[in-house]
N, C-alpha and C positions, 0 to 999 in steps of 0.2 A: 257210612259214606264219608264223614267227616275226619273217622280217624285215620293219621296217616301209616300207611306198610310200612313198617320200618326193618322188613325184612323178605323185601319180593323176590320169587324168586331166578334164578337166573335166564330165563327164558323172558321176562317180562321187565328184566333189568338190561338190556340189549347193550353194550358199550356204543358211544356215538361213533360212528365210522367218519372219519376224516372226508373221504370223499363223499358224503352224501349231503344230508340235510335238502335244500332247494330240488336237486335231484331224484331225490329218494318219491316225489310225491309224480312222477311219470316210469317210476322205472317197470321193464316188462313184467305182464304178469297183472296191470289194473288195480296196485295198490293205490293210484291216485283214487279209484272210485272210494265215495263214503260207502259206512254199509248201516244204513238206517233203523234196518230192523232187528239189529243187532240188540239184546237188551241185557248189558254184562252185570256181574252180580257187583263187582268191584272193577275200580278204576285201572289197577292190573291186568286184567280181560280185557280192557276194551280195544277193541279193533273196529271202530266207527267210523274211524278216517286215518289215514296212513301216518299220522305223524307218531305214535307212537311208536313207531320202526327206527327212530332215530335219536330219540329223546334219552336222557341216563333214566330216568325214573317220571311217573305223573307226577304231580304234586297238587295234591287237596286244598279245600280254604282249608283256615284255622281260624280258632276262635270260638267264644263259649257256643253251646247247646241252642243257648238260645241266646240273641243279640236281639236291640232295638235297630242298629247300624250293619250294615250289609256295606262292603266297598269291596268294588268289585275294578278288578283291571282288563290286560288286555291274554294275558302269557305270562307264563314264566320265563326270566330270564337266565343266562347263563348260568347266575352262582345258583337260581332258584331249584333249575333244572339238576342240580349238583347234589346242591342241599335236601330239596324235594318238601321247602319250606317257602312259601309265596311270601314275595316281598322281603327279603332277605340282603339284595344288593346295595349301592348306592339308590336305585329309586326308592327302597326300603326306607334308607337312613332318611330321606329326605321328607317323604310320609309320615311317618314318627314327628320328626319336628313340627309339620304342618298341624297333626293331629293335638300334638302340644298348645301350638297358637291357637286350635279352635277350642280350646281346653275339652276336647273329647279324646277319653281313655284307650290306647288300642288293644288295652285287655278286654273292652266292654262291647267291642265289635268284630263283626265276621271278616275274617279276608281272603277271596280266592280270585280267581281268574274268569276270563269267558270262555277261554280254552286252556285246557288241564298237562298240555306235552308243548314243551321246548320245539316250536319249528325256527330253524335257523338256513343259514348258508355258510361255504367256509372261505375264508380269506385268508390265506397264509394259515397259520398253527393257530386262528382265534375264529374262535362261532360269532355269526354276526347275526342279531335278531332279524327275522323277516314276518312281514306282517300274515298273516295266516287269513288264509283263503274265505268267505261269506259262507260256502257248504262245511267247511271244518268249523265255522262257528257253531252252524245250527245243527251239525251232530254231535256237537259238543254241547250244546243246551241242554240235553236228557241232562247229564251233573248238577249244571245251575239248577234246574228246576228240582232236582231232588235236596239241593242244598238250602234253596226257598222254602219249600216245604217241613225241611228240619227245623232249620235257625227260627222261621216264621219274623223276618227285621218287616219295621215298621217305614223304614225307609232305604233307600240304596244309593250309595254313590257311583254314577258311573263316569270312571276313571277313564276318561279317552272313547270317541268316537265305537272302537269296537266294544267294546265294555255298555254302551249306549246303545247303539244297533240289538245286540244280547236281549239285554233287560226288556227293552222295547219290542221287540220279534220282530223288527221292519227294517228293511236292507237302504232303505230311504231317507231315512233321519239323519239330519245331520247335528254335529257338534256346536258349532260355531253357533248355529242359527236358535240352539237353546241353551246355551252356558248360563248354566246358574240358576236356568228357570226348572221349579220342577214341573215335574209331566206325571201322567199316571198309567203305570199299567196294572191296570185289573184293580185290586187296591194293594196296591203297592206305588209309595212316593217315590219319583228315581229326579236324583241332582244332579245333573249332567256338569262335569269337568273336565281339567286338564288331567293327563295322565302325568305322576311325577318323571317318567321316562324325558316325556315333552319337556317337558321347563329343564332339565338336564341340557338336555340339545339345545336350547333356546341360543341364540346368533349373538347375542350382546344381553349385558345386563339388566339394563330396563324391561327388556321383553323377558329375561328372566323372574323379574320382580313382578310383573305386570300376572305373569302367568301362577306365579308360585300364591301371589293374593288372593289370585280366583281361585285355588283352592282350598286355602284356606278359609277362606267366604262361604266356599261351598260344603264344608266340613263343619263349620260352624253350625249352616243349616238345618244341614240335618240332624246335629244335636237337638236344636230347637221344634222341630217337627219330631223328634223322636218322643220328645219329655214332652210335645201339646196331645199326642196322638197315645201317651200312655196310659194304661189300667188305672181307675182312682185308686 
């Protein structure tokens, strides 16, 4: 499950058509519907929900077999969708450095998404990210929870509101109202954050600083619960 196709073949590697993306999830024919009981062997097969109709490639977590840390986002973004490697872009760069200040290693933890295909919109010649729909999250949960089951982390960050709703299974939960507190699902510890996409967009600079702290606060965390919650 973890490792990535690096050679899918052309039928599953669809080029992104200019006119689609936003569109592509009504067009005739009921590709908008998820298909639930769909149970693909690989991430190539999946046809769960329509977004792979438009995306250049899926793109898997990465990261070891097994991690103590699980950070988890929202999508891949443009370059990711390209690369077919999560966290790759500028939100990339910018994670890395976080993960630095919380002096946790991003070779020593998991990284994927809450949903595995590039949904966008197009504007002029540039893909513009679009948030992906609450039913494309949770037919995209069969992944995370097979990805849970491998890595088996001890803790997880969740990287922005959809990334949080994910882990949690509850369409209810909000971001704001637990930043920084962890929660638990099942046993599993989840640290609710900003996404580094957010603090990107942030309006002015203090609320860039303000935002980028909380995650690193929140990365620090989970070191911390990962090394109280490990094997003697």
């Amino acid at each position: 499950m973890t490792a990535r196709h690096r050679n899918p073949s052309p039928a599953s590697r669809r080029p992104a058509r200019p006119t689609a993306g936003a569109d592509a999830q009504t067009e005739p024919g009921g590709e908008d519907r998820v298909q639930p009981d769909q149970r693909p062997a690989t991430l190539d097969e999946c046809r769960r929900c329509a977004l792979w109709h438009d995306a250049t490639q899926p793109v898997p977590g990465r990261g070891p077999r097994r991690a103590a840390i699980l950070l988890v986002g929202e999508q891949p973004g443009d370059q990711e969708d390209k690369a077919g490697e999560p966290f790759v872009g500028p939100a990339g760069g910018l994670l890395d450095r976080a993960l630095v200040e919380a002096d946790v290693r991003r070779d020593d933890v998991f990284v994927t998404n809450a949903v595995k295909h590039f949904k966008w919109f197009p504007r002029g010649k540039r893909r513009m990210h679009k948030t992906p729909a609450q039913r494309e999250v949770m037919a995209c949960h069969y992944w995370l929870e097979k990805e849970l089951a491998s890595v088996r982390p001890r803790v997880a960050v969740a990287l922005g509101a959809t990334a949080l709703r994910a882990l949690m299974q509850r369409a209810d939960v909000r971001l704001t109202a637990n930043l920084g507190q962890p929660m638990q699902a099942g046993d599993l510890t989840v640290v609710p954050t900003y996404h580094p996409s957010f603090i990107l967009r942030a309006p002015d600079e203090a609320s860039r600083q303000m935002a980028y702290a909380a995650l690193v606060q929140a990365l620090r965390l989970a070191g911390r619960i990962a090394e109280k919650t490990s094997a003697p």
